[in-house]
C-alpha positions in Angstrom: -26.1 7.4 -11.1 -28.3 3.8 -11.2 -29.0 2.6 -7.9 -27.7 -0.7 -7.2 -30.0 -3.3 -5.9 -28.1 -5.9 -3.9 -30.6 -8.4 -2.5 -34.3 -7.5 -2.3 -34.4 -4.2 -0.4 -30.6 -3.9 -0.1 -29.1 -0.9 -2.3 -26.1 0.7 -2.9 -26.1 4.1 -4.2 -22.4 3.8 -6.2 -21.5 0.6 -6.4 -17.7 2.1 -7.7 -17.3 4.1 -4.6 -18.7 1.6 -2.5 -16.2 -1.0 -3.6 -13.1 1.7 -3.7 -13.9 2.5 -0.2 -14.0 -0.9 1.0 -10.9 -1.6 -0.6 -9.0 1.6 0.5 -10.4 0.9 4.0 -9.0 -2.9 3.6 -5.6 -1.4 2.8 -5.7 1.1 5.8 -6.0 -1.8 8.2 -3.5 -4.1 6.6 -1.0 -1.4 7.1 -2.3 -0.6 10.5 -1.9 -4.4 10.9 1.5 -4.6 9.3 3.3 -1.8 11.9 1.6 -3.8 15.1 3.0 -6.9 14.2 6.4 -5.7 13.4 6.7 -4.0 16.9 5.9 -7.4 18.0 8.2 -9.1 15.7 11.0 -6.7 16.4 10.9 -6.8 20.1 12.2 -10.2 19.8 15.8 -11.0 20.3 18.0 -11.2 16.6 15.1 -9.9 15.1 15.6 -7.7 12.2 14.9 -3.7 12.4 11.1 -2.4 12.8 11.0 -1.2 9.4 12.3 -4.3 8.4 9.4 -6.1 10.2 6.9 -4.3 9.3 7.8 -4.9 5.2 7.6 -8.5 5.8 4.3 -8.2 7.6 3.2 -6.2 5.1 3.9 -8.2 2.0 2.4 -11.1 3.9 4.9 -14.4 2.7 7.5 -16.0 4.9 9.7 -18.5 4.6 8.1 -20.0 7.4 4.6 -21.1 6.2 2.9 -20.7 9.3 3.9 -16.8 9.8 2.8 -15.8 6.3 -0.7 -15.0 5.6 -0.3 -14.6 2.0 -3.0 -11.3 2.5 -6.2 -13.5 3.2 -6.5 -11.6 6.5 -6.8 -8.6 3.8 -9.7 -10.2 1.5 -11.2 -11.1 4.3 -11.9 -7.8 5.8 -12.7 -6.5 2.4 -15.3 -9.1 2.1 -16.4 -7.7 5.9 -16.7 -4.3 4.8 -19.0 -5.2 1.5 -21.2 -7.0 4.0 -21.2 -5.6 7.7 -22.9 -1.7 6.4 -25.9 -3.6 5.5 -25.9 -6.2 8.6 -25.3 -2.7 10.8 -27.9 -0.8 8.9 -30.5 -3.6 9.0 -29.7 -3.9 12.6 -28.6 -7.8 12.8 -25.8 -7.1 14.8 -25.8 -10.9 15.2 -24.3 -11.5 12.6 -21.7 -10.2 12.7 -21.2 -11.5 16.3 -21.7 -15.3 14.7 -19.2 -14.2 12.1 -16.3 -12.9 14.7 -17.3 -16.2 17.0 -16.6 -18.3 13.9 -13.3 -16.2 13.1 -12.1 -16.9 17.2 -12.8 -20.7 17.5 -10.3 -22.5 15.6 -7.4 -20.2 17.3 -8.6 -19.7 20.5 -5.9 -22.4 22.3 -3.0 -20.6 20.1 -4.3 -17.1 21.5 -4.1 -18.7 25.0 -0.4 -18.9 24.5 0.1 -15.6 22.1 -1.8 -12.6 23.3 -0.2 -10.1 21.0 -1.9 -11.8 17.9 -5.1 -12.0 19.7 -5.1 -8.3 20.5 -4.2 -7.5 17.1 -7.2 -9.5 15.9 -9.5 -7.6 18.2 -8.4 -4.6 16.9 -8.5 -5.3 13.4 -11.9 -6.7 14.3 -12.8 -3.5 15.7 -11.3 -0.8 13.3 -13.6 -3.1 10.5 -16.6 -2.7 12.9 -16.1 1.2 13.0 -15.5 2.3 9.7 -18.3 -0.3 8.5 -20.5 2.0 11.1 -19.1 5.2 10.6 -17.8 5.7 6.7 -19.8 2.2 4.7 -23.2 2.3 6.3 -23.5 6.0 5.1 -23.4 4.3 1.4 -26.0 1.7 1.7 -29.6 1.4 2.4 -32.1 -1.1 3.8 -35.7 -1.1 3.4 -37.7 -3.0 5.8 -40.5 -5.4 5.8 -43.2 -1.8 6.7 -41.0 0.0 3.9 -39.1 2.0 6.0 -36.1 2.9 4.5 -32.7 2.9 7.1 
């Protein structure tokens, strides 16, 4: 199998399997995300059934349009796992800091008010951060300036 070269010194070995991964990764978190939610949703009062909940969540649309996300919390942590392996095994953990900063700004005040969604940003954010350590790095290398090859 051809090597692919992403930018300069950046490769992928299987470009197929590196893209299936990221995308069956993507789908484990948007489920993960999808029960949390709903045990938030349903722990309100005349809220439909957990299982209820956590379809909605999952499908992503609501009547109200401020509760759906229409599944770009899902692209983008598809796009974060194509990019953080090579950030991680480049070392510039920065930017993936800058990135996550970027993400918390514009909803900081909300979170103030709404810790739940918060925490389950945090943890989504983390989950990504793991398996982009653990499983996607594995799939990717990076060759330094000196030609040392992570």
């Amino acid at each position: 199998m051809m090597k692919l070269i992403v930018i300069d010194s950046w490769s992928v070995d299987s470009w197929f399997v590196f893209i299936a991964y990221a995308f069956l990764l993507s789908i484990g978190v948007r489920l993960l995300s999808s029960l949390l939610r709903a045990i938030e949703l349903s722990s309100k009062p005349n809220s439909p059934a957990y299982f209820t909940c956590c379809w909605q969540s999952l499908l992503g649309y609501d009547s109200d349009p401020y509760k759906a996300d229409y599944w770009f919390p899902f692209i983008l942590g598809f796009l974060e796992f194509l990019v953080y392996p090579f950030l991680i095994k480049a070392g510039l953990w920065g930017g993936i800091a800058v990135w996550i900063s970027l993400k918390t700004l514009p909803q900081w005040e909300i979170w103030k008010s709404n810790r739940p969604v918060f925490n389950r940003f945090l943890i989504g954010n983390a989950i990504v951060i793991l398996l982009s350590l653990v499983i996607m790095s594995r799939m990717v290398s990076v060759t330094l300036n000196n030609s040392e090859s992570l």
